[in-house]
Structure formats: structure tokens, C-alpha cells
Phi, psi and omega in degrees: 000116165234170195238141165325152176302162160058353185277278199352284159309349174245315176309332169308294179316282193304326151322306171309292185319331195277306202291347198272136162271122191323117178342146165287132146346139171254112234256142161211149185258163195227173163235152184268118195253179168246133163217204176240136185223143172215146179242142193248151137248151183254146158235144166289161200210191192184091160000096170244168168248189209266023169189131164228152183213135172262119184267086172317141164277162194252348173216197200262086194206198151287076207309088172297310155226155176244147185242009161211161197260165202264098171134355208276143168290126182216174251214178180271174198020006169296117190305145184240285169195181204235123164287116159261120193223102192273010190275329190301290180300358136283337166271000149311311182299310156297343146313309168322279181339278182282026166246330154338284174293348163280290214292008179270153189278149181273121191285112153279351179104038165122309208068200151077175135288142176316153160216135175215125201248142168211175207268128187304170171243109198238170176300073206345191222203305183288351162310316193293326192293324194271331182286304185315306182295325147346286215260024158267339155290294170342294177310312188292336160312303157315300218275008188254003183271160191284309177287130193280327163299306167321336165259016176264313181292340163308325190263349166296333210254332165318278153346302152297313227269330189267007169298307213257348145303340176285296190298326181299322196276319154306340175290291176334255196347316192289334199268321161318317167309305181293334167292309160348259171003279197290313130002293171269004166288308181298342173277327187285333189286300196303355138306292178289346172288315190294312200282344168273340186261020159265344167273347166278307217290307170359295202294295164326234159068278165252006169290317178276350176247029159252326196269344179288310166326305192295316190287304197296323179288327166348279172298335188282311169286021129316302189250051173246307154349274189294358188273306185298311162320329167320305178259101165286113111340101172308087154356334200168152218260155160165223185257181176225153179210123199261136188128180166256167164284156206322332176307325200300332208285328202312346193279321183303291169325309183278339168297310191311330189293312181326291209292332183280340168259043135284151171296159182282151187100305164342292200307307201269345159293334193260343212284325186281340193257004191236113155270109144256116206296157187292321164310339225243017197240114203025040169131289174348099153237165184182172194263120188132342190286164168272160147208186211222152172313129204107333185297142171281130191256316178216177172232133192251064187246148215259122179230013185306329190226141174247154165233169184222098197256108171224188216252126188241127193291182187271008158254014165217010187288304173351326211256345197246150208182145183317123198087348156331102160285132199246197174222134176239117155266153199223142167308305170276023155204104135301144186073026180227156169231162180215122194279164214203112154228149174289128192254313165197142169272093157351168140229350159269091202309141185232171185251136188282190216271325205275355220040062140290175183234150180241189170213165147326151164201121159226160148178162229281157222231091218257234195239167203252220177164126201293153184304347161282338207110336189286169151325091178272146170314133191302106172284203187223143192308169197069329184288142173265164183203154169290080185302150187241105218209110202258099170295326187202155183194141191212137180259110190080033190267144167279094226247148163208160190334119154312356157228046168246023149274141174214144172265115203240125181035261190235010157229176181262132186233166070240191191264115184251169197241134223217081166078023182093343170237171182269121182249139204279104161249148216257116184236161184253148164249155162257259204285155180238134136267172173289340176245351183193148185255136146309137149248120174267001180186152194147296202239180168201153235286169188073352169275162170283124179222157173309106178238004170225117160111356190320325170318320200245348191268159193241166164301112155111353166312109187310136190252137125299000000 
């Protein structure tokens, strides 16, 4: 077998090269010490102030006057400006009216219950005075016949008959009575039906103009409300910002984006016919504009206390809890902190830009100071900034490098070094700093361990 000029020497080279073993890595050792280690966390954050109230006209009128300028400082209860509105006041007047008209009472015809009476019913009187004279004739008649027996039997018989005139006249009676009776009973039910059933209709009645009251004084203080509401009110003392917010102008902006992609000629026929009312146009209040109910006439924000609302990711919200003390930085004052404390922790996970999941975090924004020393400027809400949030802090902790942790399957090691060589140990962390870790077990403190190079050393590897 022969080989080409120049292959030999190069199968050699590359041989050598395959058979040399690479240098060890080089390694430096550290100690395990006591210090103080705190772990922060960062999050993004967002200015807030401690109160914003957006003020609306309550109808449909005219910003008649304004009584402050835009940027202006004001006080609690301080006129902002007075809505001239006859649609309010007119629907007041009508209001009026008809809780007028509620409250009159409904006439029944008389009122009351039926009450029907009739006369009892008895046994002339004068019947009795004609049987009675009847049978004083009769007798006197008897006693003029000559034979005395025949004028005995007359007067016997007389006698009965008027015994059995008696009995007949109590029975009549007895029988007159009970009709009476059963009479005015069958009048008394028929009284009481009629008068309960004028007394439910009664009742129905004033149960419907008593609900009739209630809706009309309702409505009447609705629009004493809105009447009233005509002259806005500062809500709470701050800054007035006069107008809606930037959104209000966007309807505007986005009809114009419309009108330019229409074909040409189209665009500039409708473009002269599209009216934006002046209230509802970026903002714009002033005195003489319309607005319409609902329109934003000011904004009201309390800027006495500042917050600081920020998004903590859900692998370190666990960790941060009410009175957590922070740090603040700002885009827009460089070179200053500002001090921060948790006021509160969400529970509503919101999703991040990365898709992580975040939480709420808010809290107050205390003063800040430039790396020289002076006094930094107060910021202004919306602006952002970065928190610093010192989650845990341990004194006298038993500490090594943050980068002498290496992460080995589901545990945390390092590599110490034991007679020279390298031994794998197995550690708990508390607090994580950026420079240095808590160990609550493992190592101690004066032993030596691997802080560079941690990565690469194996068991029993001579240590230097």
C-alpha cells in the first residue's frame, strides 16, 4: 500500500492531535463566610396618584361658564364650571307635576261600606183592638138571651173561641218574628260582601297611588339631581386638567384615517359635511361649547400621595408581602432612588407581554434623592419606573459566591474542596443575592469551595 506524498505527515499530525488531552479547566477557590445577603426583586411599575375623578356634564346643555383654567390647583368643593341645560329643567317641572298628581287622593263614590236596613216586620196592633171588640159584642149579645142554659152555653163557646184566637195570635207572632230574623240576616251578608268588596277595591287603590307617589318623588329627586350637578364640583382637592381624556379626540382622528382612504374626490366631498362637536373634539372645553350628557367636562387628580403599581412576576409574588420595602428608579430623573413601600398584593393574575403570568403589586412612593445627595423632583403619574423590592434579607448568614451554585438535576450543589479534592455537596438556599447566597445547610463557614469554574469540576478532581 502506498500513500501520496504529504498524506503520512498529515495522518500523524492529526493522530497526535486526537490522542493529547485537552488542559483542565482552571478553577478558583473561595470561602465560605458570614455576611448580610438580601434578595431583591425587580419589577416594572407605573405611577399612580392617590385619587383621579373624571367629571361629566349630567344632561345635555351648554358649558355656560368655566371657572378654572386647565393645570389649575383647587380645593374640595370648588366650582369647576355651570352646564346651562333647559332639557334638565324641564324634565324637573315635569316631575313636579306629576308627583302632583300623584298625591291626590282617589275619590270612592261616598266611601265606606253599604250598610241596608229594612223595616222589621209585625202584626198591626189594630187587628188586635177589632178581635177584641168582636168578641165584647159577641158576649154582650149572650148575656140578653133569657135561657140561662143556652146563655151559658154561648159564653162557653164564646170563650173558646177566643182561647183559640190567642193561641193563633201567638203562633202569627212567632212566625213574623223568624221572618224578620231570616230576613235581615240574608241583608246583613249581602252588606258585608258589598262593603268588603269596596274595601279591597279601596285598599288596591291606595296600594297603587302609594306606589304611584314613590315613583314620582323618585324621579322628581333624579332630576333635582341633575339640576343640581349643572354646577360641577371639584370631588376632592388636586390638580383640574379641563376636557376628556386623549380617547375622546380618537373618534375624530379615526373618522379622518376613514375619510383618507376613500378614492380621490370621494374623501374631500364628505370630508366638508362630517361636523365634530366641539365638546367631544380632543378634549376642548370652553365656554359656549355644547356638550351632551356623559361628556367629560374635567379631570380631578390628587397628586398629595403618590403609588406605585407594579406587575411581580408569580415566581417571586409569593415572596413579597405587606411592608416589603422597595426602590425606585425612573426613566426621567436620572441618577435618583426613591423610596417605596407594599401597601398590597393582588390576586388577580394578569398575563405578561412574554406570556408569563404577573400579579398586582401596589405601593407608596415615598421621596426620592439624586447619587449626590440633592432632592429629586416629585414624578408625575403614568410615568414608569423599575422597583426594586428587597424580599428577604438574613444577618449573619452563612454565605458563599453566587457563583459557586450550580444546579444538578433537582438539586442545588457545591463543590467543596476536602483534602484537596473535589466533593459534591448538596445545599438548602435561603436568601438569593446578586453576589452572594444564603446556605442554610451543606457547607460551614471557613470551608473552601469552588466559585469559578463550578461548572466543569467532577468528584475527586485535585483542587489547587
Amino acid at each position: 500500500m502506498t500513500y501520496r506524498r504529504g498524506i503520512l505527515p498529515l495522518l500523524v499530525v492529526v493522530l497526535a492531535a486526537g490522542c493529547s488531552s485537552p488542559e483542565p479547566p482552571s478553577v478558583v477557590l473561595g470561602a465560605v463566610t458570614r455576611t448580610t445577603v438580601s434578595e431583591v426583586v425587580e419589577a416594572p411599575a407605573t405611577v399612580g396618584a392617590r385619587a383621579v375623578a373624571t367629571l361629566t356634564a349630567p344632561a345635555s346643555g351648554t358649558v355656560a361658564k368655566l371657572y378654572v383654567q386647565d393645570g389649575e390647583t383647587v380645593r374640595k368643593g370648588q366650582t369647576i364650571a355651570r352646564i346651562s341645560s333647559p332639557q334638565a329643567k324641564e324634565q324637573l317641572t315635569a316631575a313636579r307635576k306629576a308627583d302632583r298628581q300623584a298625591s291626590r287622593p282617589v275619590s270612592m263614590g261616598g266611601g265606606g261600606a253599604v250598610a241596608v236596613r229594612l223595616p222589621r216586620v209585625r202584626v198591626p196592633g189594630s187587628l188586635d183592638a177589632t178581635v177584641a171588640r168582636y168578641f165584647a159584642e159577641a158576649r154582650k149579645a149572650a148575656r140578653s138571651v133569657g135561657d140561662a142554659k143556652a146563655r151559658a152555653r154561648l159564653l162557653a163557646a164564646i170563650d173558646t173561641a177566643q182561647a183559640q184566637q190567642r193561641a193563633q195570635r201567638r203562633a202569627l207572632t212567632r212566625v213574623v218574628d223568624g221572618l224578620s230574623r231570616s230576613v235581615e240576616q240574608v241583608l246583613a251578608q249581602v252588606s258585608g260582601q258589598v262593603g268588603a268588596g269596596l274595601s279591597g277595591l279601596g285598599a288596591s287603590m291606595s296600594s297603587l297611588r302609594a306606589a304611584s307617589m314613590a315613583q314620582t318623588t323618585a324621579a322628581v329627586r333624579a332630576a333635582e339631581r341633575t339640576v343640581d350637578a349643572l354646577v360641577v364640583k371639584a370631588p376632592f382637592g388636586g390638580v383640574i386638567t379641563l376636557g376628556g381624556a386623549s380617547s375622546s379626540g380618537s373618534g375624530a382622528a379615526g373618522l379622518g384615517a376613514l375619510l383618507g382612504g376613500l378614492p380621490a374626490g370621494v374623501a374631500e366631498q364628505a370630508a366638508p359635511s362630517v361636523a365634530v362637536p366641539a365638546g367631544r373634539s380632543g378634549g376642548v372645553i370652553a365656554t359656549g361649547v355644547p356638550v351632551a350628557a356623559g361628556d367629560p367636562i374635567a379631570t380631578v387628580t390628587d397628586v398629595s400621595r403618590l403609588t406605585l403599581s407594579a406587575d411581580v412576576d408569580e415566581t417571586d409574588v409569593l415572596l413579597v408581602r405587606r411592608g416589603t420595602r422597595a426602590e425606585a428608579e425612573f426613566d426621567a430623573v436620572t441618577g435618583a432612588t426613591y423610596t417605596a413601600s407594599v401597601t398590597g398584593v393582588g390576586v388577580t393574575p394578569k398575563e405578561g407581554a412574554t406570556g408569563g403570568v404577573s400579579y398586582p403589586v401596589r405601593l407608596t412612593l415615598g421621596p426620592g434623592a439624586y447619587d449626590g445627595g440633592g432632592a429629586a423632583p416629585a414624578p408625575k403619574p403614568g410615568m414608569s419606573a423599575v422597583v426594586r423590592l428587597a424580599v428577604r434579607q438574613a444577618t449573619d448568614a452563612v454565605a458563599v459566591p453566587a457563583s459557586a451554585i450550580v444546579t444538578s438535576g433537582k438539586d442545588t450543589i457545591v463543590w467543596a474542596s476536602r483534602g484537596g479534592v473535589a466533593e459534591r455537596r448538596v445545599v438548602r438556599l435561603g436568601a438569593q443575592g446578586d453576589a452572594a447566597v444564603e446556605i442554610l445547610s451543606g457547607v460551614s463557614p471557613g470551608e473552601r469551595v469552588v466559585v469559578k469554574g463550578a461548572d466543569t469540576v467532577r468528584p475527586g478532581q485535585p483542587l489547587t
